[in-house]
C-alpha positions in Angstrom: -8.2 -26.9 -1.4 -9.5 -27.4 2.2 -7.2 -25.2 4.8 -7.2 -25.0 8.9 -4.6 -24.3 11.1 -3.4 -28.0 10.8 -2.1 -27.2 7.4 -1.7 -23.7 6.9 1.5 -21.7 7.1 2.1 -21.2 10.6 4.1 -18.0 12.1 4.3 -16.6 15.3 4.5 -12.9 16.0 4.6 -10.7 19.3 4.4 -12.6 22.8 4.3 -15.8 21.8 1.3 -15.6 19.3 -0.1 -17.5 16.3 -1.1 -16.7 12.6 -2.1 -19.7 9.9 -1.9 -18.3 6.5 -5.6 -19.4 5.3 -5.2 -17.1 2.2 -2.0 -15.6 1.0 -2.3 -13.8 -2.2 -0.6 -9.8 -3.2 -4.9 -9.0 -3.2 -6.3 -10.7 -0.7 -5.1 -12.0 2.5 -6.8 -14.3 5.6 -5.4 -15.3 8.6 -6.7 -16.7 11.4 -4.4 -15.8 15.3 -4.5 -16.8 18.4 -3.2 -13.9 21.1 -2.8 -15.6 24.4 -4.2 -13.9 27.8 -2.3 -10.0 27.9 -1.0 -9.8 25.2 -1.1 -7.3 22.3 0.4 -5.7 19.4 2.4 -2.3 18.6 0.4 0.6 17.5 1.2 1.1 13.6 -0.9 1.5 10.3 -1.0 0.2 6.9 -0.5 2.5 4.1 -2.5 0.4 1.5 -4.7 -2.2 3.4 -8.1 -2.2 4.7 -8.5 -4.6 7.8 -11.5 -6.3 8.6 -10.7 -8.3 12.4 -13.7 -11.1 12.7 -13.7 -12.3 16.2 -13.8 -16.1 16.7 -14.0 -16.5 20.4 -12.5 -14.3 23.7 -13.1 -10.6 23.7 -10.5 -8.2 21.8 -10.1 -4.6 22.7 -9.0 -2.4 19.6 -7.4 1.1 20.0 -8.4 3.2 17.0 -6.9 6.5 16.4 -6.9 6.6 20.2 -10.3 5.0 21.4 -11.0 2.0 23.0 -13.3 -0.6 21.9 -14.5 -4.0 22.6 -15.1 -6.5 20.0 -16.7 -9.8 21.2 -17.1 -13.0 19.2 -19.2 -13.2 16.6 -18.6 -9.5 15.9 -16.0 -7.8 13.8 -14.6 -4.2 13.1 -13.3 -3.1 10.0 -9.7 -0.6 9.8 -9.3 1.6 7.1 -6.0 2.4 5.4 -3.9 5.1 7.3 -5.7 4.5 10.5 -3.4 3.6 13.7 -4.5 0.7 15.3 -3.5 -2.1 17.2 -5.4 -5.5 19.3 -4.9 -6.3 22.6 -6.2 -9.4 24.8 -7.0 -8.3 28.0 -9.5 -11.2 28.9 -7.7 -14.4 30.7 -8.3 -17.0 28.3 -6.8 -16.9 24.2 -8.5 -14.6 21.7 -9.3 -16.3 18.5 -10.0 -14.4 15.7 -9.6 -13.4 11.3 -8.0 -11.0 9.9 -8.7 -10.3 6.2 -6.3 -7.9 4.7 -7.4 -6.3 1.3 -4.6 -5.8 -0.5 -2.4 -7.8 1.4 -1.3 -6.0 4.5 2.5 -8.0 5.2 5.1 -5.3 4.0 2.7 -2.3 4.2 2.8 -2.3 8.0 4.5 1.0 9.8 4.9 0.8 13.5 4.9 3.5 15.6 
């Protein structure tokens, strides 16, 4: 089965951004979002999941276990299970990007 964000499972999450469901499974999970200009997430961690965030286009900035790091396109970064993290889209146009969830990482999230 072909999938895109034309025929994905669509959700939206935070200020007004995007996730397509590209793979949903219990083991695997891919999504691809799109975070509009300043926006981010809440700081939290995933018990079980390991993260890898594969940037599309824009530039992301991560905070991991309290550093900063920028993550342009064509470049990922890959979060570990029990490791605080959250995205944020400082740039001024949309951040596209992946996020591949091994097991799946919706209902293992904590915020903090």
């Amino acid at each position: 089965m072909i999938t895109s964000t034309k025929n994905a499972e669509h959700y939206t999450w935070g200020e007004q951004c995007d996730g397509w469901h590209l793979l949903k499974s219990a083991t695997l999970s891919v999504i691809q979002e799109r975070m509009p200009p300043e926006t981010g997430e809440q700081l939290h961690y995933h018990h079980h999941a390991q993260q890898v965030f594969y940037i599309l286009s824009g530039i992301a900035t991560f905070e991991v276990e309290g550093k900063l790091s920028t993550v342009l396109a064509n470049q990922s970064i890959h979060i570990l299970p029990n490791t605080k993290h959250m995205i944020l889209n400082k740039g001024n146009t949309d951040l596209h990007f992946l996020v591949i969830s091994e097991p799946k990482a919706h209902g293992d999230r904590v915020n903090l």
